[in-house]
MIVEX-143246 format. One record per residue (C-alpha): residue number from 1; x negated, z negated, y. Coordinates in steps of 0.2 Angstrom, whole numbers, m for minus. Example, Ala and Ser with C-alpha at 12.3 -4.5 7.8 and 13.67 -1.06 7.14 Angstrom:
BEGIN
<1, <m62, m39, m22>>,
<2, <m68, m36, m5>>,
//
This chain:
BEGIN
<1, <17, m130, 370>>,
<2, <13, m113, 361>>,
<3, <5, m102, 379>>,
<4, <2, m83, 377>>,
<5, <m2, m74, 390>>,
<6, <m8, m55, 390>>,
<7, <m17, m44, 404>>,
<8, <m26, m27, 406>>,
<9, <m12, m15, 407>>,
<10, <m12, m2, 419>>,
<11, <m9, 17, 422>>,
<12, <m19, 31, 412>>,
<13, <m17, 50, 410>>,
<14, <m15, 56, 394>>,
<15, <m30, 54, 382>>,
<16, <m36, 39, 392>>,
<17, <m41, 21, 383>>,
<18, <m35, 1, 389>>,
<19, <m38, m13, 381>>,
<20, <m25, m27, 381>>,
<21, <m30, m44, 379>>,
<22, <m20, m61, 376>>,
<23, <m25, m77, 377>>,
<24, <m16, m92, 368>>,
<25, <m15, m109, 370>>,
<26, <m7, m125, 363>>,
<27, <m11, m118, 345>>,
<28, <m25, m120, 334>>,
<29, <m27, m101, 337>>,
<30, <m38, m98, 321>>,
<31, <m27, m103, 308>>,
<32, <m14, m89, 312>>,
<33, <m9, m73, 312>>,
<34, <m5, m64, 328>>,
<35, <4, m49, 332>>,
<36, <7, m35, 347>>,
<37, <22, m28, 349>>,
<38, <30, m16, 363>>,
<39, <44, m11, 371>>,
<40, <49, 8, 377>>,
<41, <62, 7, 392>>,
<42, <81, 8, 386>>,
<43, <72, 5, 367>>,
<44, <71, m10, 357>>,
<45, <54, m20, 354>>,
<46, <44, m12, 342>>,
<47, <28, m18, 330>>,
<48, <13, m12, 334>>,
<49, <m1, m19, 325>>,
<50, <m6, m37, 319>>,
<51, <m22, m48, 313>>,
<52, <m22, m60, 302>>,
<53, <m33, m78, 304>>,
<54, <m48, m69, 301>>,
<55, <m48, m56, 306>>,
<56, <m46, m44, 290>>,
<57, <m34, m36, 287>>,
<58, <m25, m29, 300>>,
<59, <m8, m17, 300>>,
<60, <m4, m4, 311>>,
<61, <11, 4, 314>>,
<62, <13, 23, 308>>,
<63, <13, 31, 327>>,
<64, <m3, 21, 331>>,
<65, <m15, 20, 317>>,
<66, <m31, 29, 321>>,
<67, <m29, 26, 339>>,
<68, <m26, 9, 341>>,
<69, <m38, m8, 333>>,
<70, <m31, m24, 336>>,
<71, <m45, m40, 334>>,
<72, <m48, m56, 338>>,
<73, <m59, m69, 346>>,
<74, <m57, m86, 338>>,
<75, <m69, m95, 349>>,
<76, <m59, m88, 364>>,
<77, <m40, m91, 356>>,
<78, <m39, m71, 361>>,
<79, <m34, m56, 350>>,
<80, <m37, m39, 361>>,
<81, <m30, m24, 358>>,
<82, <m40, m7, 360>>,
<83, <m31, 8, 362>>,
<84, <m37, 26, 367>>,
<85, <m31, 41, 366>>,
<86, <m17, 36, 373>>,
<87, <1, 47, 373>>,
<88, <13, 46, 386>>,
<89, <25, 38, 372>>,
<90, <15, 24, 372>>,
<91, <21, 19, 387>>,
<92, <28, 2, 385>>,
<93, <28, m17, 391>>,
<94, <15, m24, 378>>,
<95, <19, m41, 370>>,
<96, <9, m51, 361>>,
<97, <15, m64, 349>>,
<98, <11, m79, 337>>,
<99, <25, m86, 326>>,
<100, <22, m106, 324>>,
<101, <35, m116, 311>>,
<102, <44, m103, 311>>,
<103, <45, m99, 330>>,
<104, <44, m84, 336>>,
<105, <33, m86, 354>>,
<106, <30, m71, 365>>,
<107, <21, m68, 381>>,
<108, <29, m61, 397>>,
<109, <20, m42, 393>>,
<110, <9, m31, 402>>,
<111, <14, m16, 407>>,
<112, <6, 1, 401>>,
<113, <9, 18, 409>>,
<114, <2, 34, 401>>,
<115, <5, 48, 412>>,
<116, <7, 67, 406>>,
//
């Protein structure tokens, strides 16, 4: 059974850096992509950036590129995603998430708080 589970959020002022890691199991982690997604209160889930199997390219969403670099660990089945200058509209739950025969698998999220 497809296992994602993701750590290192946390609260930061403004400006700060986290990085977000997820670590998969019940996959053979290398041969796909994965992505991070987040979720705003009272908004709905939204992509951040993703990786492909190894490791180039990667796509960012528009409000994140330039601040945010998503990779991957193949020997460790973990994709991390390092993110500083951080803004308080990049407070979210952090997801990440793997889609295997056309199932969508997500982690239970990690909460990240930028204060102003």
């Amino acid at each position: 059974q497809v296992q994602l589970e993701e750590s290192g959020g946390g609260l930061v002022q403004a400006g700060g850096s986290l990085r977000l890691s997820c670590a998969a199991s019940g996959l053979t982690f290398s041969t796909y992509a994965m992505g991070w997604f987040r979720q705003a209160p009272g908004k709905e889930r939204e992509f951040v950036a993703t990786i492909r199997r190894t490791s180039d390219p990667t796509y960012y969403a528009a409000s994140v590129k330039g601040r945010i670099t998503i990779t991957r660990d193949n020997a460790k089945n973990t994709v991390y995603l390092q993110m500083n200058n951080l803004k308080p509209d990049d407070t979210a739950v952090y997801y990440c998430n793997v889609n295997v025969l056309n199932i969508a698998y997500w982690g239970q999220g990690t909460q990240v708080t930028v204060s102003s």
